[in-house]
C-alpha positions as CSV (number, residue, x, y, z in Angstrom):
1,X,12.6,-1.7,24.7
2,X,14.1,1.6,25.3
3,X,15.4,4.1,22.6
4,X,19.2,3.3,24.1
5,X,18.7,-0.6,23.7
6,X,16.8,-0.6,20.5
7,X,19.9,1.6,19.0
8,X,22.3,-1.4,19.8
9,X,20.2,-3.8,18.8
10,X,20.1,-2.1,15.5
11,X,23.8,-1.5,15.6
12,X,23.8,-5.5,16.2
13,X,22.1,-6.1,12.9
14,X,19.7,-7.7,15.4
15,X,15.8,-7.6,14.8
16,X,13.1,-5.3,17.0
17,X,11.5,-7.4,19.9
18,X,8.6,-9.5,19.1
19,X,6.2,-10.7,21.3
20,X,5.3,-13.1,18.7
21,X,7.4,-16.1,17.8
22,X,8.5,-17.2,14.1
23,X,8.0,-20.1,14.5
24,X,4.4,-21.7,15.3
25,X,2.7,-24.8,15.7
26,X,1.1,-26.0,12.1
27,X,-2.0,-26.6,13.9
28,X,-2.5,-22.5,14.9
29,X,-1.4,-21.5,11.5
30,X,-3.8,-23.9,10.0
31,X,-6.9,-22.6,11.6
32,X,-8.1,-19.5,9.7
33,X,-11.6,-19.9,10.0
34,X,-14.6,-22.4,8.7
35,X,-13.2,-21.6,5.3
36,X,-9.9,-22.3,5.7
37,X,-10.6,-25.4,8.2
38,X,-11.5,-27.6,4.6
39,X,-8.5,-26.4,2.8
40,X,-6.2,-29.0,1.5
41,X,-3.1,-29.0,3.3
42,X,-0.2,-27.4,1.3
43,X,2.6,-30.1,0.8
44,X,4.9,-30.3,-1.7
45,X,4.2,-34.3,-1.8
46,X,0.5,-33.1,-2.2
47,X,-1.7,-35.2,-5.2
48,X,-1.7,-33.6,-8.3
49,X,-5.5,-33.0,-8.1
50,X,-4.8,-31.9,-4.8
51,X,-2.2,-29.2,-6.3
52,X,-4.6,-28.5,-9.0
53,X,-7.4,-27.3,-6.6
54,X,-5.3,-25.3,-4.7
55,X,-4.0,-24.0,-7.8
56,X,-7.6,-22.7,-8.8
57,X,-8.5,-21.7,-5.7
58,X,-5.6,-19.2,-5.3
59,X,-6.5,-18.1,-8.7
60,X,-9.9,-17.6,-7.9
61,X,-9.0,-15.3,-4.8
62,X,-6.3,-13.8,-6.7
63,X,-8.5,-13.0,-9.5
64,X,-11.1,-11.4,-7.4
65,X,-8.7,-9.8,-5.0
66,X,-7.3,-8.0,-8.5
67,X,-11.0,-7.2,-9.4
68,X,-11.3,-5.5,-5.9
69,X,-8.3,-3.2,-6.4
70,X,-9.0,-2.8,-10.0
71,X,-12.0,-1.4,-9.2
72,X,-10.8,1.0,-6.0
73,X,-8.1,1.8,-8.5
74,X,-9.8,2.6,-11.7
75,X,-11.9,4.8,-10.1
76,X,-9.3,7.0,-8.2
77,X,-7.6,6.8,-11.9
78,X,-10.9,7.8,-13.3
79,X,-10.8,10.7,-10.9
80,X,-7.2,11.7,-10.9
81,X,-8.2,11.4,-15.3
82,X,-11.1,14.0,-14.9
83,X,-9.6,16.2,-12.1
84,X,-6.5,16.8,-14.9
85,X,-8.9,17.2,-17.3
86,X,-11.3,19.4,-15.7
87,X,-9.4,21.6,-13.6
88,X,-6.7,24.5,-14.1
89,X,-3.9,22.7,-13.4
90,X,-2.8,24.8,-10.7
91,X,-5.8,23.5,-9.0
92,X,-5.2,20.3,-10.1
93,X,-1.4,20.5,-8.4
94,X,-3.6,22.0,-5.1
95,X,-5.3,18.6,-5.0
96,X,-2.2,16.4,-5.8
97,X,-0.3,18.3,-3.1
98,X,-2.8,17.6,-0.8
99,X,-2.9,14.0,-1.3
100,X,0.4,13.6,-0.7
101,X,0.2,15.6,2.7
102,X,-2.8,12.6,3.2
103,X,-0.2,9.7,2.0
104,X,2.1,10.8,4.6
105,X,0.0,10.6,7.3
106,X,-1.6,7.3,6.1
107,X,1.9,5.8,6.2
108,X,1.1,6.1,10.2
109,X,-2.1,3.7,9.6
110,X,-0.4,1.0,7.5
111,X,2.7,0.0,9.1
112,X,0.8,0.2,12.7
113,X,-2.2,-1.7,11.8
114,X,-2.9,-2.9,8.2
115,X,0.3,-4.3,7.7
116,X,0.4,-6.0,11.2
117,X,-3.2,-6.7,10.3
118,X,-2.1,-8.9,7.5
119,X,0.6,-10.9,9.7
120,X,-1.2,-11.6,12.4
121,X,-4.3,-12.7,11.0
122,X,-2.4,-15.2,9.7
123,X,-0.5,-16.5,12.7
124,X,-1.7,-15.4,16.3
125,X,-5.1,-14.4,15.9
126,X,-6.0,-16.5,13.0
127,X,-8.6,-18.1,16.2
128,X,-10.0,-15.0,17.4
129,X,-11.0,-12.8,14.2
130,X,-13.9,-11.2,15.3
131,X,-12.4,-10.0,18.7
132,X,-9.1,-8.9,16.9
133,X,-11.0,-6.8,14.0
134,X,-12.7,-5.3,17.5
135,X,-9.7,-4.4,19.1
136,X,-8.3,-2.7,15.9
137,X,-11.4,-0.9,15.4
138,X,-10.1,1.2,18.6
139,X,-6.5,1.7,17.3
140,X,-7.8,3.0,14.0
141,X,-10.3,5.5,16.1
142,X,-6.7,6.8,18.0
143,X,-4.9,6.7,14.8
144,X,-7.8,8.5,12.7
145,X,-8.0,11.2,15.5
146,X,-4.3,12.1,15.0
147,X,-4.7,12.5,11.0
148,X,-7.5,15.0,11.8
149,X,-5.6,17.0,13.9
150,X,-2.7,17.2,11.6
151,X,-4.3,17.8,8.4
152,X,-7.2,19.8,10.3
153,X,-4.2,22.2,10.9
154,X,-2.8,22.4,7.8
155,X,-6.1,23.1,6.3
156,X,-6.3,26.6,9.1
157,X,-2.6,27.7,8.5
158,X,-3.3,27.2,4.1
159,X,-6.6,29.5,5.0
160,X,-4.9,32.0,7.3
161,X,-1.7,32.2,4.3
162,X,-4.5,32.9,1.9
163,X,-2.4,29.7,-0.3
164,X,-2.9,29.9,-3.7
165,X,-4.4,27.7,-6.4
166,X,-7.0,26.2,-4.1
167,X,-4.6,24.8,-1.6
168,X,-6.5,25.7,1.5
169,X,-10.2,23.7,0.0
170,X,-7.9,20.7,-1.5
171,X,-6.7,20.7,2.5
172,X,-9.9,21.2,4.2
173,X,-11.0,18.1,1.8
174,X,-8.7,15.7,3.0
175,X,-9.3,16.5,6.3
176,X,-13.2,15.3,5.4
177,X,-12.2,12.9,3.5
178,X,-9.1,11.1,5.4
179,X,-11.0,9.3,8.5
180,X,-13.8,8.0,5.9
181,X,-11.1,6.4,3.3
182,X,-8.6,5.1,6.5
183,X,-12.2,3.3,7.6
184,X,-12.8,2.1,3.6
185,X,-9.1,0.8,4.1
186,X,-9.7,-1.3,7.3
187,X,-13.3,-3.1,6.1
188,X,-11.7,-4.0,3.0
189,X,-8.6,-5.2,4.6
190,X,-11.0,-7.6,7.3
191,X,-11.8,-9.6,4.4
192,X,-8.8,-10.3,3.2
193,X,-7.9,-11.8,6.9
194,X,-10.1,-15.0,5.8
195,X,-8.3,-14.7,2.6
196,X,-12.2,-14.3,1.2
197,X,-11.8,-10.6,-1.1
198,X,-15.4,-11.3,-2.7
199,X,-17.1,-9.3,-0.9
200,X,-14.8,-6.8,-0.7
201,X,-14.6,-7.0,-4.3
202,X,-18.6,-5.9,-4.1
203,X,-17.5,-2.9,-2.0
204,X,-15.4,-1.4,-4.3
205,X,-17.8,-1.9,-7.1
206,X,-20.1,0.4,-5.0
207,X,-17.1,2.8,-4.4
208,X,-16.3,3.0,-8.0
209,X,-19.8,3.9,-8.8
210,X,-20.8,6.7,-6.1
211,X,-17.2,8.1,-6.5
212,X,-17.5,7.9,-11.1
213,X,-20.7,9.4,-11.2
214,X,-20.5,11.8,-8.2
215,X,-17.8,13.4,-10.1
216,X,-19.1,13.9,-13.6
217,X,-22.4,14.9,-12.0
218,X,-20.3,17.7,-9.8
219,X,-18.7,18.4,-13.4
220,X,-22.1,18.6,-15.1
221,X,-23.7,21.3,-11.9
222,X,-20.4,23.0,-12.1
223,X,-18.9,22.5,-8.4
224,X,-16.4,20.6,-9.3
225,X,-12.9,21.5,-7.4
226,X,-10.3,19.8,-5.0
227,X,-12.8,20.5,-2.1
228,X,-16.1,19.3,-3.2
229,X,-13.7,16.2,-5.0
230,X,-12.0,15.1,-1.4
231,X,-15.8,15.0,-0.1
232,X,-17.3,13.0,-2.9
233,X,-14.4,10.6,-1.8
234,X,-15.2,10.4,1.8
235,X,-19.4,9.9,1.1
236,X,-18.3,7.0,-1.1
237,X,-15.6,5.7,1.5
238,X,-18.3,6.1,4.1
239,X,-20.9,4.5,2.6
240,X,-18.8,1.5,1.7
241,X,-17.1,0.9,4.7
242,X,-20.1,0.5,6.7
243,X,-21.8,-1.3,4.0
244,X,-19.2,-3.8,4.2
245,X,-18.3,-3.5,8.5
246,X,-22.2,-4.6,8.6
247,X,-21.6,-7.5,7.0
248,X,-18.0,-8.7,8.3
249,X,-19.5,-8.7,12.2
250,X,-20.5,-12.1,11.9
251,X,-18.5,-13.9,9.1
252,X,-15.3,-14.2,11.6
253,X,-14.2,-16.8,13.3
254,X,-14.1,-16.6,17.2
255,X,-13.1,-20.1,18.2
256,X,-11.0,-18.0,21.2
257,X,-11.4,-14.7,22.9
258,X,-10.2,-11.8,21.2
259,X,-7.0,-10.0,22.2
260,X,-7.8,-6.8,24.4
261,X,-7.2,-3.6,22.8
262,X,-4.2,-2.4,24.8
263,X,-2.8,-6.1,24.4
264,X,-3.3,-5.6,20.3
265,X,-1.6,-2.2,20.2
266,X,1.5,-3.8,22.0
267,X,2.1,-6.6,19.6
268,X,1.5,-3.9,16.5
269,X,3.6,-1.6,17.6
270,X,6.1,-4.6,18.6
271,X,5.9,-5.4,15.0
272,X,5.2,-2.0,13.0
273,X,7.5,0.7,15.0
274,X,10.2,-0.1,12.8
275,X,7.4,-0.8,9.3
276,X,6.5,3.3,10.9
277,X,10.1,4.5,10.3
278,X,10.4,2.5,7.2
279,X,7.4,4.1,5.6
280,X,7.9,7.7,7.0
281,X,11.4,6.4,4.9
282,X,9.2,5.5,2.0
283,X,7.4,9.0,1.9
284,X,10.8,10.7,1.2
285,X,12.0,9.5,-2.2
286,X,8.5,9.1,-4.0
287,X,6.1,11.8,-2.5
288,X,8.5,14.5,-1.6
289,X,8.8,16.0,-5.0
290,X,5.3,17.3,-5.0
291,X,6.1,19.5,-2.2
292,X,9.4,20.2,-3.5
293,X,8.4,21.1,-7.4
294,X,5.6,23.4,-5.4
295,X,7.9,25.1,-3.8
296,X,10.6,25.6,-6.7
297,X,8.4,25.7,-10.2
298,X,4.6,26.4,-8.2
299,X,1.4,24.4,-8.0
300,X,1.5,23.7,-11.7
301,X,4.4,21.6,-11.8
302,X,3.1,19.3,-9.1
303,X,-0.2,18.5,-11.3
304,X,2.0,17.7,-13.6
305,X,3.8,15.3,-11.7
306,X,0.8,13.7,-10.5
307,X,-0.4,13.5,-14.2
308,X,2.6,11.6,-14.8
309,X,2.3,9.1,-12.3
310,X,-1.7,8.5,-12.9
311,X,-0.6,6.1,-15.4
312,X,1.4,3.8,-13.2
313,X,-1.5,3.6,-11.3
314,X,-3.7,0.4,-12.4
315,X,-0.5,-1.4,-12.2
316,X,0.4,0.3,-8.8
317,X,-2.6,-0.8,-7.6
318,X,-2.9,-4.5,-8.5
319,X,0.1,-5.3,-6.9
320,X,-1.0,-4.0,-4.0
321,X,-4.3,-6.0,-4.3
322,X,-2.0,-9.0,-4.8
323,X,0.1,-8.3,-1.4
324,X,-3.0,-8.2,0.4
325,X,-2.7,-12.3,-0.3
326,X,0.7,-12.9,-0.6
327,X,1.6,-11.3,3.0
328,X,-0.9,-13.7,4.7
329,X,0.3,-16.6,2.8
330,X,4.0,-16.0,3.2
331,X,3.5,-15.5,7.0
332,X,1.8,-19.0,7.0
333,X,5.0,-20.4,5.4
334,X,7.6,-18.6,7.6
335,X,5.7,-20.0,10.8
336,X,5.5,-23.5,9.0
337,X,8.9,-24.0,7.4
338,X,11.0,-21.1,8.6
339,X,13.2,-19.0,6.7
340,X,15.1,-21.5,4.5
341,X,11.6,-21.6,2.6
342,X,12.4,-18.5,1.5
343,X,14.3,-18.4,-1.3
344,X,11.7,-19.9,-4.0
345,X,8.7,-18.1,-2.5
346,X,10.8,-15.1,-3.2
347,X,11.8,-15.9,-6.6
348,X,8.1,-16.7,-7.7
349,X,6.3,-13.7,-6.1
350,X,8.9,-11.3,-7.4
351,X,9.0,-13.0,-10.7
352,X,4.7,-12.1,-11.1
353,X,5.8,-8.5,-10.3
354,X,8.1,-8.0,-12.6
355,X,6.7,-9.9,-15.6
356,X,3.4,-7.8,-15.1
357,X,5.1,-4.8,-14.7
358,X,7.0,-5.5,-17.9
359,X,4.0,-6.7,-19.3
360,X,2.0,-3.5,-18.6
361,X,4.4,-1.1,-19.9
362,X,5.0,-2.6,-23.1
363,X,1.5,-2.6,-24.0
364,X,1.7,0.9,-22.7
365,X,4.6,2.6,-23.9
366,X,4.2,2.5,-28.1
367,X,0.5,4.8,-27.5
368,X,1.8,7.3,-24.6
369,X,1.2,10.2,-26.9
370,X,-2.1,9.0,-27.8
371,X,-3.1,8.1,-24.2
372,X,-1.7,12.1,-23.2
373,X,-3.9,13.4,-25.9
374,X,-7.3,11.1,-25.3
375,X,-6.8,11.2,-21.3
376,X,-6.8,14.7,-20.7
377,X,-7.5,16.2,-23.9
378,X,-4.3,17.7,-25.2
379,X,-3.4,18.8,-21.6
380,X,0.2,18.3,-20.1
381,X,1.7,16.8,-23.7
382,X,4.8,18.5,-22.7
383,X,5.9,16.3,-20.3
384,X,4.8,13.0,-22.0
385,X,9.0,12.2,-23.3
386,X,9.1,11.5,-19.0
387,X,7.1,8.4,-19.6
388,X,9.3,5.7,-20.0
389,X,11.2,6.9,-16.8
390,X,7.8,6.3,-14.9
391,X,8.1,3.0,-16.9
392,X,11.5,2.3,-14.7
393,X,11.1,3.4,-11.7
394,X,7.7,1.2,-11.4
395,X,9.5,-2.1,-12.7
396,X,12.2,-1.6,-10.3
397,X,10.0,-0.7,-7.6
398,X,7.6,-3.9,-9.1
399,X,10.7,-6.2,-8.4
400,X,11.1,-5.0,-4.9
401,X,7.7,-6.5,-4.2
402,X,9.0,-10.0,-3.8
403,X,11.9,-9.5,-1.5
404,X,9.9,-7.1,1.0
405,X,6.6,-9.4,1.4
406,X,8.8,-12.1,2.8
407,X,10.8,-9.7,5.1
408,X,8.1,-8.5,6.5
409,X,6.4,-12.3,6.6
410,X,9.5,-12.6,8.4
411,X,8.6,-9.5,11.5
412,X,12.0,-8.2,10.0
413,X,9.9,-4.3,9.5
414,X,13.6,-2.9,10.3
415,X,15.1,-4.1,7.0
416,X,12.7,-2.3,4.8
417,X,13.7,0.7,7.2
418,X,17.3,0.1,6.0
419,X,16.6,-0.3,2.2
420,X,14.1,2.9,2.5
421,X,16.6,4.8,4.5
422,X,19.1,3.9,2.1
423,X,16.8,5.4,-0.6
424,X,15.9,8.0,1.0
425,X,19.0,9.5,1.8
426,X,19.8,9.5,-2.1
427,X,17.0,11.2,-2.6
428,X,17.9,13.8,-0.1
429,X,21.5,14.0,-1.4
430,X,20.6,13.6,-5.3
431,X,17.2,14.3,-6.2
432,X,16.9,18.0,-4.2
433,X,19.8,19.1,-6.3
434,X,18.5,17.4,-9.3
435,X,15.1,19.2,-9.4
436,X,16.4,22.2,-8.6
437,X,18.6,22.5,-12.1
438,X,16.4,20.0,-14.2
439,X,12.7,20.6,-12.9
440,X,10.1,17.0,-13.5
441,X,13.4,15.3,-15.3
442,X,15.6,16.0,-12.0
443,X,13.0,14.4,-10.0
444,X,12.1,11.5,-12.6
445,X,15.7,10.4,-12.4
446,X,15.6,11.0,-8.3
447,X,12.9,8.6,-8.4
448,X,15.0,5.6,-10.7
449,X,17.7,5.8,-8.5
450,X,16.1,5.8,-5.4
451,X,14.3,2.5,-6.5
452,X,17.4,1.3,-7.2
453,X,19.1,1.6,-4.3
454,X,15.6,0.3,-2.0
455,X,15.9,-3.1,-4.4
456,X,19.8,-3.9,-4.3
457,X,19.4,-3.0,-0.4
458,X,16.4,-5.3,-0.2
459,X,17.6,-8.0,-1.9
460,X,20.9,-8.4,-0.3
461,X,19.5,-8.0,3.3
462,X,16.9,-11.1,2.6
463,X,19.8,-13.2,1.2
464,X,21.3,-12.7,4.5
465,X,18.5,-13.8,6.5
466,X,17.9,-16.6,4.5
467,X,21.5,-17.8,4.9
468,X,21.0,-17.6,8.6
469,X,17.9,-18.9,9.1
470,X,18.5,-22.5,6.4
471,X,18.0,-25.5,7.9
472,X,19.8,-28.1,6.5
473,X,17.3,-29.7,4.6
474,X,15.2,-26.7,3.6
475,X,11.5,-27.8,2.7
476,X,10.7,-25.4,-0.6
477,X,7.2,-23.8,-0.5
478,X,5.2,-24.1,-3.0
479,X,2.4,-21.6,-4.4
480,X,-0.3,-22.9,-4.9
């Protein structure tokens, strides 16, 4: 599809292309390996001890899906805890402003393989796992060699500027670090195609180690900075990610031939050219004030951004861990029941999201002076009163959860580009303006409103699809 075409189609409200259809045959969706081939069927006229064991089998998964990312999580929180604690914080802004740079690059690797990843797995592949995970070994080779390159070049003009505040190491480490962590992302991710995260759960229990004890030891010698930080990460992404590619060879199914790699990249970026756009969208209204508070308050200001959002991010993270299920699952439904099963699926996952979001923070919220004080020991106090607006902007980005799984279950990547773009003009129009006269409250409030705006948009875009797509006697999934 050309850029003229694809313009109408968007000015259509029509969908991107697919080369794969919504709707398939129960029998393909059914199939997701030896695992999955002595699963009860899910029926809503399924026994009640039938109901019960799926119940506990999805809250087994679930459960060690959450212990996976709690662990990948708590130890970046460990380190993002100790790196405030230990550095200046001008260094500390060096290595948050770096990681950002990293994050938007990354947003090239989700949308055009993870995220496809997820759906696919699911529906057209679900036969032919080990040849798929073969082909996408090659696009994440292309893709890492591009992240390289960019950062690579960041890293020489940071060195050639003489940056300050340990810019030009913090780059240089990312650069190290980024093609290690993308290939920790995509082992991780090859479990969760069999809907199987225990072993990926043991991989991050390895991470966590190497990456918790690498750093107070580098603390202990006295090496510790953004550099020799980023390359602790990458020995422990390394070292996991083959640790667990060794053992993934064998475990998938290949009941069919694998897809060739040029075949792969045309159904990805079928499906994620318009999941790209919305997450280059995404980048702008959460990850451009570190840049932004750089360039109008300096380096310090960005760590203490960063030091603000380091407490959203156990909760950040086990959300994510719980898309990595949902997105399969939802997929299976929209190929089995089609989009009038929408509705309730919606309402349930984003009804999880919220509640632990609300959950989290209210446990949180009474002890955020404490937690400023015992974290990083009397360090960035000042901007503690910004709390509860973290606090906000994470439940209304929590309840967006919902609503996007089952778009993008749906192949419908372009409406997450209009909620983001929607966002992300706000951002553009509000928040610049907004940090420039208020500092870290300008961009707190840039942030609220931008979630905002991505949830109404979100929200009312699914409603519309679900209207369009109801059958008349709409069977109502059920999770379980």
């Amino acid at each position: 599809m050309d850029g003229a075409s694809e313009f109408t189609g968007i000015a259509q409200n029509q969908e991107p292309m697919s080369t794969v259809p919504e709707q398939q045959s129960v029998g393909v969706v059914e199939t997701f390996g030896a695992e999955r081939q002595s699963e009860p069927a899910e029926s809503a006229s399924a026994p009640e001890g039938s109901r019960f064991q799926n119940l506990l089998r999805w809250g087994t998964k679930g459960g060690l899906a959450i212990v996976d990312q709690g662990l990948i999580s708590g130890a970046n929180f460990l380190l993002g805890i100790l790196l405030a604690r230990w550095l200046a914080p001008d260094q500390y802004g060096a290595y948050a402003l770096a990681f950002s740079a990293f994050l938007l690059l990354s947003f090239l690797y989700y949308p055009l393989l993870l995220e496809p990843m997820a759906v696919f797995s699911g529906s057209a592949y679900s036969r032919c796992l080990r040849g798929y995970l073969k082909s996408l070994i090659w696009i994440h080779v292309a893709i890492t060699v591009v992240t390289v390159v960019v950062l690579g070049a960041a890293a020489f003009v940071a060195f050639a500027r003489h940056a300050p505040g340990g810019l030009p190491g913090a780059l240089l480490g990312v650069t190290i670090a980024s093609p290690c962590i993308l290939l920790f992302w995509l082992a991780r991710r090859a479990y969760y195609m069999e809907l199987a995260p225990a072993r990926a759960a043991t991989g991050a229990l390895l991470y966590c180690v190497l990456v918790v004890t690498g750093t107070y030891f580098l603390f202990r010698v006295g090496r510790l900075s953004p550099f020799t930080a980023y390359v602790l990460m990458a020995t422990g992404a390394l070292t996991t990610g083959l640790y667990l590619m060794f053992h993934i060879r064998n475990r998938l199914p290949a009941l069919e031939a694998g897809p060739t790699p040029r075949e792969t990249w045309t159904r990805h970026w079928s499906y994620g050219r318009w999941a790209l756009a919305a997450a280059i969208a995404t980048w702008i209204p959460y990850y451009m004030y570190y840049p932004l508070v750089t360039s109008f308050f300096g380096m310090a200001q960005a760590g203490q951004l960063r030091a603000l959002m380091n407490f959203a991010l156990p909760m950040e993270q086990t959300f994510t861990a719980l898309s990595c299920l949902f997105l399969p699952y939802a997929a299976r439904i929209q190929a089995r029941q089609g989009r009038g099963s929408a509705g309730l699926l919606t309402r349930r996952i984003t009804a999880i999201y919220v509640v632990g979001a609300l959950a989290y923070w209210l446990i949180f919220l009474p002890f955020k002076a404490q937690a400023f004080h015992f974290l990083y020991a009397g360090k960035y106090t000042e901007v503690a009163y910004l709390i509860p607006y973290v606090a906000l902007e994470t439940i209304l980005w929590s309840a967006s959860f919902g609503p996007a799984i089952v778009l993008r279950a749906m192949e419908s990547s372009i409406s997450i580009f209009y909620a983001r773009c929607v966002a992300s003009v706000l951002s553009l129009a509000v928040g610049i303006p907004l940090t420039h006269a208020y500092g870290l409250w300008g961009a707190m409030v840039g942030i609220v409103l931008a979630n905002a705006a991505a949830l109404v948009v979100t929200l009312y875009i699914l409603r519309s699809k679900i209207a369009e797509g109801r059958p008349v006697s709409a069977v109502q999934p059920e999770i379980a």
